[in-house]
N, C-alpha and C positions, 0 to 999 in steps of 0.2 A: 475429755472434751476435745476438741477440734478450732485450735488455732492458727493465726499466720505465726510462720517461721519466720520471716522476718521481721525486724522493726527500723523504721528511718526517723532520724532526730527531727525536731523541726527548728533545733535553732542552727544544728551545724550540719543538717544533713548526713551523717554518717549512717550508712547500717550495719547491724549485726545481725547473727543467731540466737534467736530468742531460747531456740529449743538448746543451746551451748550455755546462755547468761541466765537462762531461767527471769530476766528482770529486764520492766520496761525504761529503765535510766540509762542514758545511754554511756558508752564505755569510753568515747571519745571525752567528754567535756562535761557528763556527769549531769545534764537536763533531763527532769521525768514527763518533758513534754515528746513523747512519740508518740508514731503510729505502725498500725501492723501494713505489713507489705507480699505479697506473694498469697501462692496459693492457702487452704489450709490445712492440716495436716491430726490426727489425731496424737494424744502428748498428755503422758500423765507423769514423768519423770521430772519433778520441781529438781534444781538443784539445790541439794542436799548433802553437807559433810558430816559424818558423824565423827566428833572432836570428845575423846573421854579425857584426855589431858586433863583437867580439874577436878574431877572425880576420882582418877588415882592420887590426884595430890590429897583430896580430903579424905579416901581411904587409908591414905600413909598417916595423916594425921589424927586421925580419929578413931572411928568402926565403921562397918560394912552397912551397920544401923541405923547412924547416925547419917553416914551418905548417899542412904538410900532413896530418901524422898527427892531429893532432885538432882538425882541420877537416874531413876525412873519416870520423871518429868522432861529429861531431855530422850528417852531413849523414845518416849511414847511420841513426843513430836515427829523423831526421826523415820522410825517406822510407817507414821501415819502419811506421811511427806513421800514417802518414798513408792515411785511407780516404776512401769515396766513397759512402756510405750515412750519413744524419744522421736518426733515429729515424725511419727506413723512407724519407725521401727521399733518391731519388737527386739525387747532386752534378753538376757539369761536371767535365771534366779540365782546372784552372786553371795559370794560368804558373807557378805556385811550385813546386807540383813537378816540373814541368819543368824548372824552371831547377836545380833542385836535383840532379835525375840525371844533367846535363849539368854543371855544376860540379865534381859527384862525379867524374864522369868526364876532363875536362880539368883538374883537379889532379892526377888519377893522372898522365896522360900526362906534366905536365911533370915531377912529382916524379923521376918512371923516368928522364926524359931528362938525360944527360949534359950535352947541349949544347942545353937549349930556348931556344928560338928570339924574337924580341923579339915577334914576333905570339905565338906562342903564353901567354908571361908577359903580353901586355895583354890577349889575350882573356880568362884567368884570371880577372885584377883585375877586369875588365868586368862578369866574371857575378858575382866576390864583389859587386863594388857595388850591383848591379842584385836580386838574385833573393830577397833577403829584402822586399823594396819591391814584390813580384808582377809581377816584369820578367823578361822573355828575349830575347835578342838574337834582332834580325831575320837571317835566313842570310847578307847581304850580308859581313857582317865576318868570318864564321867561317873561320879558316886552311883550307887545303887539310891539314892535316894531323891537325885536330880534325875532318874531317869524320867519319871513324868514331865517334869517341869522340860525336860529338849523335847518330850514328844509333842505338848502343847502348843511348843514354842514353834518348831516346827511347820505342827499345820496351821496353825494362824498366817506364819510365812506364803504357806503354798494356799494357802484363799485368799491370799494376796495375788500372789501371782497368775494365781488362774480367774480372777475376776478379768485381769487384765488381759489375759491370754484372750479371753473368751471377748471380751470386746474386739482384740484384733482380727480375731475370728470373723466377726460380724463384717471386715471390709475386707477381711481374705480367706473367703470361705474355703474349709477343709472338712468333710464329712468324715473322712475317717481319724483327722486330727481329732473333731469334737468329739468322737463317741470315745476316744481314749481319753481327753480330756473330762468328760464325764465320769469316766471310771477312777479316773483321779480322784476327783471330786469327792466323789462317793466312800473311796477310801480313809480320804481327811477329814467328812464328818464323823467315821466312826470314832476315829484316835480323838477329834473332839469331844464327842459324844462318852468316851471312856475317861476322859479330861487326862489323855495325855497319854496312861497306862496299856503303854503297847512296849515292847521290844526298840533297844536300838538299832537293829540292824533293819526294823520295820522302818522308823523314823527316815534311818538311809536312804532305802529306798525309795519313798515319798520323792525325799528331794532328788534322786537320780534319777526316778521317772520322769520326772517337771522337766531336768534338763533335756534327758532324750528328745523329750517332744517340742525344744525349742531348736535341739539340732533338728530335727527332722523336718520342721519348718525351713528354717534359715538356709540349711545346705540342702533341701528338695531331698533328704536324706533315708528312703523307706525300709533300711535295716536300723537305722537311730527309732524310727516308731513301732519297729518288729519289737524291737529289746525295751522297750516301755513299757510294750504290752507283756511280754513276757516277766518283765520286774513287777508288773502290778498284777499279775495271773497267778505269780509267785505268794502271793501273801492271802490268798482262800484258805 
C-alpha cells in the first residue's frame, strides 16, 4: 500500500518516520492523535521483531511438542508481518525470514512425528537458537529428513519476496528484471508443487537468485542479473 512517510502529533506537534516506527502514536509524548504528512510512498515492511526467547525457555522446559502450538502461532504472525518495501525502497530477502519459514516448518515436522528423531529435535533447537539473531543454518547439518520441510520453507519465503518485488516493479519498471523475475517464480511453484522435495543445493539457489536480482536492481548491477540468470538456467 502507499502511505505518508511521515506523521505530525497534534497535541505536541512532533514528527517522525512512520516507515522507522511502523506506529501512528507519537514517540514524543506518546498521543495516537496524528496525522500523515509528506508525500506517499509505497511500504509493506510493518515493524516487526522476531523475539523466540520464550519459546527456548518452554523448549528447556518441556518438549518441542508441547511448545509447538505457540511457537508456530508467533512465527506465523511474524512471517505474515513481514514485507520487503520500506517507504518505496526495496529490501533484500534477509536470513530471518528464512530462518523463520524453516523453523515454522521443522517444528511441524517433529510435532506430527511420533518418534522424531534426535537429529531432527537438534536441528529444531538449532534454528530456535539461531534465527531471531539473523542466523540460518548452512545445508551441511540439515537431516535428510527436513530436507523438504527447508525446500517448502524456502519458496513460501521467496513468494513472499517476489510478490513484493513485483509490486515494486510496478513503479520501477524493469523488463528484463521481470522476465527473470518470472522465471523465479516459476521455479518456486514447482518446489511447491513437489511440497518441498527438491535438492538443497536447489533450495540455495532459489534464494541466491532472489538476492542477485535485488543487487541488480539496487546497484544498476547487469553482471548481479547475468548470474540470476545463470543460477536459475542452472536448475533445468
Amino acid at each position: 500500500m502507499e502511505i505518508r512517510g511521515e506523521r505530525e502529533c497534534k497535541e505536541c506537534d512532533h514528527r517522525w518516520s512512520y516507515y522507522e516506527t511502523g506506529s501512528v502514536s507519537c514517540p514524543q509524548c506518546g498521543s495516537l492523535r496524528s496525522v500523515g504528512v509528506g508525500g506517499r510512498e509505497r511500504h509493506t515492511a510493518t515493524q516487526t521483531d522476531l523475539d523466540l526467547s520464550a519459546h527456548r525457555s518452554a523448549v528447556g522446559d518441556g518438549s518441542i511438542r508441547d511448545a509447538a502450538p505457540a511457537l508456530k502461532s508467533d512465527l506465523r504472525d511474524y512471517v505474515r508481518q513481514t514485507g520487503y518495501i520500506r517507504g518505496g525502497e526495496l529490501l533484500p530477502l534477509g536470513d530471518t525470514p528464512l530462518a523463520a519459514h524453516e523453523l515454522l516448518h521443522a517444528v511441524d515436522v517433529v510435532a506430527r512425528s511420533n518418534r522424531p528423531t534426535d537429529d531432527e529435535q537438534l536441528y529444531v533447537i538449532s534454528l530456535l537458537q539461531r534465527a531471531d539473531e539473523g542466523e540460518r543454518l548452512a545445508p551441511d547439518p540439515v537431516p535428510d529428513s527436513m530436507t523438504d520441510a527447508r525446500g517448502l520453507a524456502y519458496a513460501e519465503a521467496i513468494d513472499a519476496y517476489c510478490r513484493d518485488l513485483s509490486t515494486w516493479l510496478d513503479d520501477n519498471p524493469n523488463p528484463e528484471v521481470r522476465t527473470t523475475l518470472e522465471t523465479l517464480s516459476n521455479h518456486r511453484k514447482r518446489v511447491e508443487a513437489l511440497d518441498g522435495a527438491v535438492s538443497l543445493s536447489e533450495s540455495e539457489a532459489l534464494v541466491e537468485a532472489a538476492r542477485e536480482i535485488h543487487t541488480a536492481l539496487i546497484d544498476n548491477d547487469l553482471d548481479a542479473l547475468a548470474s540470476a540468470r545463470d543460477t536459475l538456467a542452472a536448475l533445468f
